[in-house]
Structure formats: structure tokens, C-alpha cells
C-alpha positions in Angstrom: 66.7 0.6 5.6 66.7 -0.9 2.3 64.6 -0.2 -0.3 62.0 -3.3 -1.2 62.0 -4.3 -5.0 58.4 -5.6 -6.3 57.3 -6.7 -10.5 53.3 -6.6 -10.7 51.3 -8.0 -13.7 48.4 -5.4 -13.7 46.3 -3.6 -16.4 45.3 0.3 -16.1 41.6 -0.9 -14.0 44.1 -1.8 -11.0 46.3 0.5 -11.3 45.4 1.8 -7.8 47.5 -1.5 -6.8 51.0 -0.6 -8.4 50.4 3.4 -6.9 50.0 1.7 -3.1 53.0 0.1 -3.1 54.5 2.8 -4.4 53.3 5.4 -1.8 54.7 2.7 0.6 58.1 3.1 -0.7 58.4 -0.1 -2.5 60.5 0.0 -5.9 59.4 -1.4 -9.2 61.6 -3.3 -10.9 59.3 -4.8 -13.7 55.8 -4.6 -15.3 54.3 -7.1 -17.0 50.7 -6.7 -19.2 48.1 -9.1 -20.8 46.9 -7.7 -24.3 44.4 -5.0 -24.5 40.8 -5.7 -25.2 37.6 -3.6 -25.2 37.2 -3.9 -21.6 41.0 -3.4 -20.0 43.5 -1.4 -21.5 47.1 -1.1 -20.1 48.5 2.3 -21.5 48.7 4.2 -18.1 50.0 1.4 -16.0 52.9 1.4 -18.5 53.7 4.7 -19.1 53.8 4.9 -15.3 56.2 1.9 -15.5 58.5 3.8 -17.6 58.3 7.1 -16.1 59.7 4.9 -13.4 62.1 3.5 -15.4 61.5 -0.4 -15.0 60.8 -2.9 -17.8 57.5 -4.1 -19.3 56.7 -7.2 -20.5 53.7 -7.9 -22.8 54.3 -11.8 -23.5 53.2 -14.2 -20.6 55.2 -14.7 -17.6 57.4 -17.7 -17.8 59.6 -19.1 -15.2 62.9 -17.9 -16.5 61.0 -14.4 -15.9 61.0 -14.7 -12.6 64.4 -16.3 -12.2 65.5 -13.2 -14.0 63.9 -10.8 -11.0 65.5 -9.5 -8.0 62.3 -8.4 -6.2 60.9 -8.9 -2.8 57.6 -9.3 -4.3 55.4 -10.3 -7.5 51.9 -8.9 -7.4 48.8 -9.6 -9.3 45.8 -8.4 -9.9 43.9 -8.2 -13.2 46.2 -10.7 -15.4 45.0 -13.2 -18.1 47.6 -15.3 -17.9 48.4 -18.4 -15.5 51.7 -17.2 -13.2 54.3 -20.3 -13.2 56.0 -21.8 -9.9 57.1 -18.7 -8.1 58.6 -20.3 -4.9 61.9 -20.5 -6.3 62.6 -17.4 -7.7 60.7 -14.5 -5.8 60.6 -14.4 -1.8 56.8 -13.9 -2.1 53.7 -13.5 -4.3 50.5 -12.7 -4.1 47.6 -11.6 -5.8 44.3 -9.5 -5.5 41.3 -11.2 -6.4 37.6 -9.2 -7.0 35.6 -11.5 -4.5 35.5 -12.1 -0.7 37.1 -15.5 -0.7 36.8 -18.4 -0.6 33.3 -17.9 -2.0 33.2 -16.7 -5.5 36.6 -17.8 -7.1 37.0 -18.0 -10.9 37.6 -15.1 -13.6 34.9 -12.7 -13.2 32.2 -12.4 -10.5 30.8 -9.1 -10.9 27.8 -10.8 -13.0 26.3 -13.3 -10.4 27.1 -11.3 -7.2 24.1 -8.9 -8.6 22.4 -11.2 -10.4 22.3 -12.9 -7.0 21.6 -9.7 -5.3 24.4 -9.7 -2.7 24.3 -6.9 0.2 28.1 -6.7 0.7 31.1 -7.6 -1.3 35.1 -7.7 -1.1 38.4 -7.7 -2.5 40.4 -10.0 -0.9 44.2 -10.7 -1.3 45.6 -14.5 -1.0 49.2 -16.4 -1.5 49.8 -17.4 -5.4 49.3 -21.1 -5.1 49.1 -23.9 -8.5 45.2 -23.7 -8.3 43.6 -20.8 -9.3 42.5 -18.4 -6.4 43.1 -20.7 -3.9 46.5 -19.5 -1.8 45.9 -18.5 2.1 44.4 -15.5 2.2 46.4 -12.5 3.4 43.1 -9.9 4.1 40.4 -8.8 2.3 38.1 -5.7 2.1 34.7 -5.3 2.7 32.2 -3.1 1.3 28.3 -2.8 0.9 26.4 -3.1 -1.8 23.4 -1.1 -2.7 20.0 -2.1 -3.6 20.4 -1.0 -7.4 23.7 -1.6 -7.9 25.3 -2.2 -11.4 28.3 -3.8 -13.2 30.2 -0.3 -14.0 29.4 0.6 -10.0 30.5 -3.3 -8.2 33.6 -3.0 -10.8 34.6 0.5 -9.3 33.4 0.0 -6.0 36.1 -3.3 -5.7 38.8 -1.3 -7.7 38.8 1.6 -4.7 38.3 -2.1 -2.2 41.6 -3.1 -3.8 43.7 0.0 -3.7 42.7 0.2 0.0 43.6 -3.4 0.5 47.4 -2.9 -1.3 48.1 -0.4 0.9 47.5 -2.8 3.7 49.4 -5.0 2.0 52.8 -3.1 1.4 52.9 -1.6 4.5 52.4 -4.6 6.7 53.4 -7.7 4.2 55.3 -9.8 6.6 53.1 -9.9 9.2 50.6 -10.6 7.2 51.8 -13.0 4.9 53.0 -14.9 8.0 49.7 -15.0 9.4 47.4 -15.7 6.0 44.9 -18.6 6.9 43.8 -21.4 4.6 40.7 -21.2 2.6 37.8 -23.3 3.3 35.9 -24.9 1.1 34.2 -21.7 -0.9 32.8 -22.0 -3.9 34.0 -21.2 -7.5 32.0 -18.6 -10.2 32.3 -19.8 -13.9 32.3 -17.1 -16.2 28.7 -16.0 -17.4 27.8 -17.4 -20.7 26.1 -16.5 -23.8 22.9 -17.7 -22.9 23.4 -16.0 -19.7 22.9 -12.5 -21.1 19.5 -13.3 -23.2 16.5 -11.3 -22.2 13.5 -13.0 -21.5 10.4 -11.0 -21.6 8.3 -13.4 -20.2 10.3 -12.1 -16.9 9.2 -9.9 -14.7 10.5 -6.4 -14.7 12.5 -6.5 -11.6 14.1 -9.9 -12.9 15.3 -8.4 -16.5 16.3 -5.1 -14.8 18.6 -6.7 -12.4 19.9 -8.6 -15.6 20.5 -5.0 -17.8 22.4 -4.2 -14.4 24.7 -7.0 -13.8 25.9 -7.1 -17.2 26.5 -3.3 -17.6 28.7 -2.7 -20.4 29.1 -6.3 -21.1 25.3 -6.0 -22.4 22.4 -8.0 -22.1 21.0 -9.6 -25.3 17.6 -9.6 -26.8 15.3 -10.9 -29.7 13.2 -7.7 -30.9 11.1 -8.3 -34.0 13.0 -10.7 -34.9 16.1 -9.3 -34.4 18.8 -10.0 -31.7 19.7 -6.5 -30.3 22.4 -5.8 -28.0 21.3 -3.8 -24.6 23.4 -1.1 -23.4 21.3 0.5 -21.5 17.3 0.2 -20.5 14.7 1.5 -18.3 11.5 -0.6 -16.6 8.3 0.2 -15.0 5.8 -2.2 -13.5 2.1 -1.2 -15.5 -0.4 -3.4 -16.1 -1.6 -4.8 -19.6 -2.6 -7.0 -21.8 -0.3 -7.3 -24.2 1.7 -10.4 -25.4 5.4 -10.0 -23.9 8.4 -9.2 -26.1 5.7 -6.8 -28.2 7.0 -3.5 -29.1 4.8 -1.1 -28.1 6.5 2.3 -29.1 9.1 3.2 -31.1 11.2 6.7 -31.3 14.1 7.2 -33.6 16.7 4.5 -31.4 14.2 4.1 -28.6 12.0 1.0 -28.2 9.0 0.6 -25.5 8.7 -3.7 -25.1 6.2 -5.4 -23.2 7.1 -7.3 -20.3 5.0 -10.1 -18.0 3.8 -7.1 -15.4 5.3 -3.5 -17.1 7.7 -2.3 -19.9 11.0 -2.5 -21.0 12.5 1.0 -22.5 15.6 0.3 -24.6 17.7 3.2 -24.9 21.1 2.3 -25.6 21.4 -0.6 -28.0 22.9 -2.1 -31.0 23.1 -5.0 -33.4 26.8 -5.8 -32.9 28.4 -7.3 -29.4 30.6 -5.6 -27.5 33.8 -5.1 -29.0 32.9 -5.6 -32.5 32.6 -2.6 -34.9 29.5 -1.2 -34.0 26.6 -0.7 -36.4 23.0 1.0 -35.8 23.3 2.7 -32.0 22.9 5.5 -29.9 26.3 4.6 -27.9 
């Protein structure tokens, strides 16, 4: 039986991806990488590439790339950049997406889906197609969310989806990729914005909780004192008083108590630079 050839474009967060085709017997031929930034790095991904001994690639994938391939497959799943017309060049292509399409296409979901307090969630794997996230969809994996769920948890919690979704994938592509269905009409998720991460403590507890937990690591932003503070991590209660909200009612070393519409707000984690800048004045 002869041996199936795939290239992925992956970082180190979906690694799981490249290791289940792998343990299917599929053969890399090529990895390709999007730079590394504060939240995905792609150092184990290729060291595993070269212990392998295929290529890697850390410029965007152009056509001629793929012209170049003799694979079965390209994968995708955690890539910055835009993959060019495939159909030509590579039998197949496909590419794992962190949402349970067609609902919650675009970049990065993670955000909204607990902002919006979803139950249950999915990875889901779909045909490359011109439009972003938008290819029939091969299958997808389920999974439930809990009640206090959190950005670092959802992220993990679709990673192991994934991995368990590749290896459904590579060991039953064709009939699978023969029977994807078309997506309806779904929705699509533009990435959060600035404004998106800005504390209000007007807000209830509950609300600016769920907020400090769907941002995660990304972290929430807030004017203290004047000051805009950058919220790793935080603890509320629900307690009456009187007091005007956004007050800061105790102070230790770091830590900051602020008043919120119907309890407090403990900052415990926070700094005065965002994420990925040099940090300055935190506990983290």
C-alpha cells in the first residue's frame, strides 16, 4: 500500500493535527509556519518537521508552492495567511477551523462564544474553498462547555476537539471528503476589538466577570484612577454598597478591590502595558 504524502501549515497550538496524521501513517513532505507572536509560537511543530526530515517554510504559501508538492494532502489549521488556488496542484485540502460551522466563521471566536455564554462548542473541518471558512464541511467535533468557562480552557478544550477530529480525518479522508455537505448560511465572528475588552464598572459582577474570562490572556482593559490598567486576572463577589462604581476600595501592594454596580472587582494580575509589549508594573 503506498504511503500517503501530506504538507500542513500549523503553529505549535495545533500541533495535535500534524501528530494524527502521523499516527495514521501519513508522510510529511513539507511544513509551512506564519511568524511567531506572543500568543502562537511554532518551535516544536518545526523541530518535529525536521526530525522528520521535511522542509519548512516561513514565507506565505504561494501557488508555485504548491505546484512544487507531491502530496496527497495540504492541511491547515492555525495559519495567518490566505492559502492560494489549491485545485490544481494538490489532490485535496482542507482545513480545521475552531468553531462548529457554519455559525461562527472568521479569525477567532473564542471571545464571543463565552461572552455569549454558549453550552457546547466544536471544531469542525471543511474543503479549502476562495472564501474564507466556507468549503463543505468534512466533520466536526463537539464538546460542552461549562458554566465558568475561560479563554485559556475553550482554546484547549477545541485543541484536544481538533486532534480528535484529524484523526478522523486521516484515517477516513476519502469517504469523507466525498461525502462533505455544503454549508448553510451560518454566520461570521469579526475579530473582537479594542473597545471590546474595556471594563465597565457600571456592570454588574457576573457581566465583567464573564468579560475577564473570555478574554483570558488576551486581557480585559480598565480605567483605574485614572489609569488604563491591563487585566490578567480578577476575582468578583456580589455585596452590597453604596459606593460610586469604578471606586477603589482597597489597595495591597499589586492588588486592587473596585467597586462594581452590585459587588467588587479584585484585580490581581494586571499591568500598564498590553499584551505583547514589554511589560512594566505587574505581578505576571
Amino acid at each position: 500500500m503506498q504511503t500517503m504524502k501530506f504538507a500542513i501549515a500549523t503553529s505549535d497550538s495545533y500541533q495535535c493535527v500534524l501528530e494524527a496524521f502521523l499516527r495514521a501513517g501519513w508522510q510529511l513532505e513539507k511544513l509551512f509556519v506564519s511568524p511567531d507572536n506572543w500568543m502562537y509560537s511554532n518551535q516544536q511543530v518545526i523541530a518535529r518537521a525536521l526530525e522528520l526530515g521535511a522542509s519548512v517554510q516561513h514565507s506565505p504559501v504561494k501557488e508555485r508552492d504548491l505546484a512544487e508538492l507531491d502530496s496527497d494532502l495540504f492541511v491547515v489549521s492555525c495559519y495567518q495567511w490566505k492559502i492560494p488556488s489549491w485545485e490544481k496542484h494538490v489532490p485535496r485540502a482542507v482545513n480545521f477551523h475552531p468553531s462548529p460551522l457554519p455559525e461562527a466563521r472568521g479569525p477567532y471566536p473564542f471571545v464571543r462564544a463565552i461572552l455569549e455564554n454558549r453550552t457546547n462548542w466544536a471544531a469542525s473541518c471543511h474543503r479549502i474553498s476562495e472564501e474564507y471558512d466556507r468549503g463543505d464541511i468534512l466533520a466536526s467535533e463537539h464538546f460542552a462547555l461549562d458554566a465558568d468557562e475561560n479563554h485559556e480552557s475553550l482554546r484547549l478544550k477545541t485543541q484536544m476537539a481538533t486532534g480528535r477530529l484529524a484523526s478522523r480525518i486521516a484515517t477516513n479522508l476519502e469517504i469523507l471528503w466525498n461525502s462533505a455537505l455544503p454549508q448553510g448560511e451560518g454566520s461570521y465572528w469579526s475579530k473582537w476589538s479594542e473597545d471590546d475588552r474595556i471594563i465597565d464598572f457600571a456592570a454588574p459582577v457576573e457581566s465583567i466577570m464573564r468579560k475577564v474570562r473570555a478574554f483570558g490572556d488576551i486581557e480585559c482593559a480598565a480605567r483605574v484612577n485614572g489609569i488604563m490598567v491591563f487585566i490578567h486576572r480578577a476575582k468578583g463577589w456580589v455585596e452590597q454598597h453604596q459606593v460610586v462604581p469604578g471606586t477603589v476600595v482597597h489597595a495591597n501592594n499589586f492588588v486592587m478591590v473596585v467597586a462594581a454596580s452590585d459587588g467588587y472587582i479584585a484585580i490581581t494580575e494586571w499591568g500598564l502595558n498590553a499584551p505583547g509589549a514589554v511589560i512594566s508594573n505587574s505581578r505576571r
